[in-house]
N, C-alpha and C positions, 0 to 999 in steps of 0.2 A: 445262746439258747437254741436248742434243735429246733425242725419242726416235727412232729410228731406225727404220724398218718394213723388213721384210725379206721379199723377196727385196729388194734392194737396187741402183738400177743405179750405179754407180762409169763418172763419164765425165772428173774429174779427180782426181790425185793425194791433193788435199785430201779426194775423199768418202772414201778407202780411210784415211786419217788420219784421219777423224773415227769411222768405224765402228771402228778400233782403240782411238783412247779411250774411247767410250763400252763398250766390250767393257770393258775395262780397268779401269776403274771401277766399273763393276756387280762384277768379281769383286772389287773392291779391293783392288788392287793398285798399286802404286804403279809409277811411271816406273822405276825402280833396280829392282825388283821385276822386271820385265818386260825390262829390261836384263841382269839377274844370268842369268834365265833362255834368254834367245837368244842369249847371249854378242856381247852389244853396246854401246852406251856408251847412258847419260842422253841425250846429246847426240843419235845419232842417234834415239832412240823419240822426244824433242821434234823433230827437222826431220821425220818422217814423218805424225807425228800435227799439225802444222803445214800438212802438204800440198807439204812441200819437193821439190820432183819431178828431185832428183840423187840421191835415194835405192837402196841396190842392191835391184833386185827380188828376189835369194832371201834375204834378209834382211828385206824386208818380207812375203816371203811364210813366214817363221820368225815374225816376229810374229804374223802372222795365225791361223796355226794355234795358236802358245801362250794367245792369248786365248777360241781357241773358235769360231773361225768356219772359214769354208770357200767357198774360190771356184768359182765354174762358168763357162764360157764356153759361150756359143749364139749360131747362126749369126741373124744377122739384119742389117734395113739399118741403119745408125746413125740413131737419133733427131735432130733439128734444132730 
């Protein structure tokens, strides 16, 4: 498991899935865990934390929040 530094920048699917496990696991919690709690399957907390990018966004952002984090957007040019 990484460590993750945050502010955090998220430019594909996969970083927002790996900041959810490693969330996830510091509080240890398990996959069913985290599932039981945003009324979601095993299945999809594994394609999200994967970086499977058919995932629904307010479901991943019910993830987000249950593990403790929190998103910002600012205005800027994108990075290359």
């Amino acid at each position: 498991m990484s460590n993750i530094e945050y502010p955090y920048l998220v430019q594909l699917p996969k970083y927002i899935g790996s900041a959810i496990e490693e969330k996830r696991k510091k509080k240890k919690m398990t996959q069913k865990d985290l599932a039981d709690i945003t009324g979601t399957s095993v299945k999809f907390i594994s394609n999200v934390e994967r970086g499977k990018s058919t995932a629904r966004l307010d479901k991943v952002l019910d993830l987000i929040r249950a593990v403790g984090l929190r998103v910002y957007l600012t205005d800027g040019d994108v990075e290359k």
